[in-house]
N, C-alpha and C positions, 0 to 999 in steps of 0.2 A: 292250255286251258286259260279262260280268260273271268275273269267276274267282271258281272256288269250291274250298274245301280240302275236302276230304273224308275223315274221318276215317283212314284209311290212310296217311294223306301227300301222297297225290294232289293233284296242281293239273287241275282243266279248266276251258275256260271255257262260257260258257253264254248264251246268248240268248234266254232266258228270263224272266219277272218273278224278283227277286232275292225274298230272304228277307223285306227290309223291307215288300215290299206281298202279305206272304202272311198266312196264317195258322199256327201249327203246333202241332200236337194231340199226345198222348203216351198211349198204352195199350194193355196186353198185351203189353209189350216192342217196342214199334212205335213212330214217329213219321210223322206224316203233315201233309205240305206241301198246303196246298190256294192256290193262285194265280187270282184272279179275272181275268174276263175282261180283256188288255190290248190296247186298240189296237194299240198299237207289233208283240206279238207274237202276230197273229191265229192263226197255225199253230199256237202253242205256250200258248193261252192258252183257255179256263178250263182247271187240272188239277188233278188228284190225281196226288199221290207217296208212298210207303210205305216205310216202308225199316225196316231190323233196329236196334234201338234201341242195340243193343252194338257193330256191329261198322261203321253206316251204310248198310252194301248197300242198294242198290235193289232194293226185291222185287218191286212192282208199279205201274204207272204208267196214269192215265185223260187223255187230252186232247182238248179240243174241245167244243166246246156237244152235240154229240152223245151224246158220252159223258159228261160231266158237267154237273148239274142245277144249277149254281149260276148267278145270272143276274144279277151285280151289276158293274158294273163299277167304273174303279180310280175313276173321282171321284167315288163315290159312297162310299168305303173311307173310312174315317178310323181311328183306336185305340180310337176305344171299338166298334168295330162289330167288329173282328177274331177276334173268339171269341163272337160275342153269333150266329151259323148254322151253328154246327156243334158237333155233339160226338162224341165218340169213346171208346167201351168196347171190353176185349177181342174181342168179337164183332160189332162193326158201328159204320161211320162212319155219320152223319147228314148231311146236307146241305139245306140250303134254297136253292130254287129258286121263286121265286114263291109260285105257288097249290100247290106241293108238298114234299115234302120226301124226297131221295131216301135210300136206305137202303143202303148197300156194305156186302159182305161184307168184314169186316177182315184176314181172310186174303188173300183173291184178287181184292180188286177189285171183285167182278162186281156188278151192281144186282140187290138183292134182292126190291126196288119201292119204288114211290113214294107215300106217301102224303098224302092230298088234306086241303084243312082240315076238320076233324071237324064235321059237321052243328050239332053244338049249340053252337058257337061264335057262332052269329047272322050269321057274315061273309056280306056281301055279295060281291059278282062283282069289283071292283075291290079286293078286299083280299086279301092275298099272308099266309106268314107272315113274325112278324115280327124273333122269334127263339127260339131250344130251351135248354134247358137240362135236366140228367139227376142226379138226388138220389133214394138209394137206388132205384133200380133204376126211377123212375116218370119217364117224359119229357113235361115242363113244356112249353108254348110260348102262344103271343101270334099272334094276328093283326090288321091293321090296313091301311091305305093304304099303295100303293107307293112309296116315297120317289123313284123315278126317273121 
């Protein structure tokens, strides 16, 4: 169990993956926790968190393999890996998920779809992406063998 302060003053605590085995994204006035799968907290683990960059509110929340496409789990996490599957613009989170890449609307959450690795990549059936990255407005990525 973890307490968490939140910017109001607030104390709660939370049984949840903490901040150190997340990732956290910033834009459009937004911040976005993404928590990969944890054993310890199967109910509460893969998600997305969204909140108001100013004031911390929770504005939208995804959890579960269900709702979210990320497919990594924690020993598989390390710091260099933390920000190398997801990105996040004004208008839409990225996420990777294996052979896909899911696409959330930045305002509300919702999945806008997923997309698959791009034919001219050459990948094979065993190769996942392998990370995104977004420079001026074009979205970069890699694919390659599952590390898990």
């Amino acid at each position: 169990m973890s307490l968490v302060t939140r910017f109001d003053g607030s104390v709660s605590q939370s049984r949840a993956p903490t901040l150190g085995s997340s990732s956290v994204l910033l834009a459009g006035g937004r911040y976005f926790v993404l928590a990969p799968e944890h054993r310890q907290w199967p109910e509460n683990s893969p998600s997305i968190t969204a909140y108001d960059a100013l004031s911390g509110i929770e504005l939208w929340k995804r959890v579960g393999r269900e709702s979210v496409v990320m497919d990594r789990s924690m020993k598989h996490y390390g710091p260099e890996r933390y920000c190398l599957d997801s990105v996040a613009t004004d208008k839409a989170l990225y996420i990777l998920g294996g052979a896909v890449c899911g696409v959330f609307e930045a305002e509300t959450g919702a999945l806008q779809r997923q997309m698959a690795l791009p034919a001219q990549t050459g990948a094979g059936d065993a190769e996942i992406w392998q990370y995104i990255a977004l420079n001026s407005g074009l979205l970069y990525g890699a694919a390659g063998p599952s590390p898990l």
